[in-house]
C-alpha angles and dihedrals in degrees: 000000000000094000087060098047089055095047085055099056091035103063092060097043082053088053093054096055086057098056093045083054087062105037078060091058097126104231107238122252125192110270098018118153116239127182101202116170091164137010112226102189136333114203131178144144115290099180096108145009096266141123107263145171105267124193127226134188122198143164125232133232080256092054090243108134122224138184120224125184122211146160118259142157110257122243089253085068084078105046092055 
């Protein structure tokens, strides 16, 4: 009974770390420096052929991971 109790607090607990995760993503600027040694996922918005914010996810050198917004062409764009 407390183990489930505890499973039960702690899987939502486990979904808002994630969203903060992704609240803390640094938006790009030209010229930014980026130490990206793998890319971990890259999402955005396929619907139509735009420009839109994509989101990447990346480790470090150091192994730290980090989220970086940023404005690209969707992949649409090359099927017109």
């Amino acid at each position: 009974m407390k183990s489930t109790l505890s499973a039960l607090f702690a899987i939502p607990a486990l979904l808002l770390s994630f969203s903060a995760f992704a609240d803390d993503a640094a938006v790009y600027h030209y010229g930014m420096p980026l130490d990206v040694a793998k890319v971990l996922s890259i999402s955005q918005p396929n619907e139509r052929c735009e420009v839109s914010q994509a989101t990447m996810v990346y480790l470090d050198s150091k192994g730290e991971q980090h989220t970086v917004k940023y404005l690209r062409q969707t992949p649409m764009c090359s099927k017109v």
